[in-house]
VOVEXDREN-579559 format. One record per residue (C-alpha): residue number from 1; z, y, x; residue in one letter. Coordinates in pm, 1 decimal. Last residue first. Layout:
N
NUM Z Y X A
...
// end
This chain:
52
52 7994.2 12401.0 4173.7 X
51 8174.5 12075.9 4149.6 X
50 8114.3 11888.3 4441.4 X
49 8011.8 11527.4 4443.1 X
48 8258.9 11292.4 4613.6 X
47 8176.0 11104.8 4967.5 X
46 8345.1 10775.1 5008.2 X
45 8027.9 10638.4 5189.9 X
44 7793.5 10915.6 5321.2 X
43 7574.7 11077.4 5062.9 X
42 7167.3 11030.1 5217.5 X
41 7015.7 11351.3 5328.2 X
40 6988.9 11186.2 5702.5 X
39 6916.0 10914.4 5573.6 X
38 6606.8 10936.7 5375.0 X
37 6480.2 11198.0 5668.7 X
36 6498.1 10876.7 5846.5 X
35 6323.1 10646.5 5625.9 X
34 6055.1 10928.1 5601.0 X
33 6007.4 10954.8 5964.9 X
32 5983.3 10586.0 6034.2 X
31 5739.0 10547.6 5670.1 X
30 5487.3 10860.2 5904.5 X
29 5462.5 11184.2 5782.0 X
28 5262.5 11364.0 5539.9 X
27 5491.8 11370.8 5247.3 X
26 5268.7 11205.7 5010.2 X
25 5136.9 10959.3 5272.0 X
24 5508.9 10887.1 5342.4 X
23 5560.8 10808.8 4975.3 X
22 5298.6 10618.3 4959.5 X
21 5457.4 10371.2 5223.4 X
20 5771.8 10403.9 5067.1 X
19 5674.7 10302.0 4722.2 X
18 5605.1 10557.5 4451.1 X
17 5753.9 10632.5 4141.7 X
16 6067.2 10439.3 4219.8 X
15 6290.6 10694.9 4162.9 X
14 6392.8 10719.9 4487.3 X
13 6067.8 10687.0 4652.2 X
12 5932.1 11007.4 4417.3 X
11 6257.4 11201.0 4512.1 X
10 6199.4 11168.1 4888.6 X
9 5829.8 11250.0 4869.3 X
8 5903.3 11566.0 4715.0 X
7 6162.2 11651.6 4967.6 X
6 5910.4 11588.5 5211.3 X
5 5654.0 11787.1 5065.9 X
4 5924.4 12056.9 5062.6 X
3 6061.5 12019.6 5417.8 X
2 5722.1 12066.5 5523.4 X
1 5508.1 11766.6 5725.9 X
// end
């Protein structure tokens, strides 16, 4: 499991590409690990995007 193919997997689930289970194969981690990673880049409540 890389960052990267995770990422990828990430984005695919989001947009409803793929579900989560493929998604996980995709990323090469278990659905636990991807719902977490899921999280952990998820925006927290309130939170504003930045203008860069």
């Amino acid at each position: 499991m890389t960052s990267k193919s995770v990422a990828t997997a990430l984005t695919l689930y989001r947009a409803r590409t793929l579900t989560l289970e493929q998604a996980a194969t995709v990323g090469g981690c278990s659905t636990a690990q991807l719902e977490a990673s899921a999280r952990a880049f998820a925006p927290t409540p309130g939170e504003s995007p930045r203008d860069d």
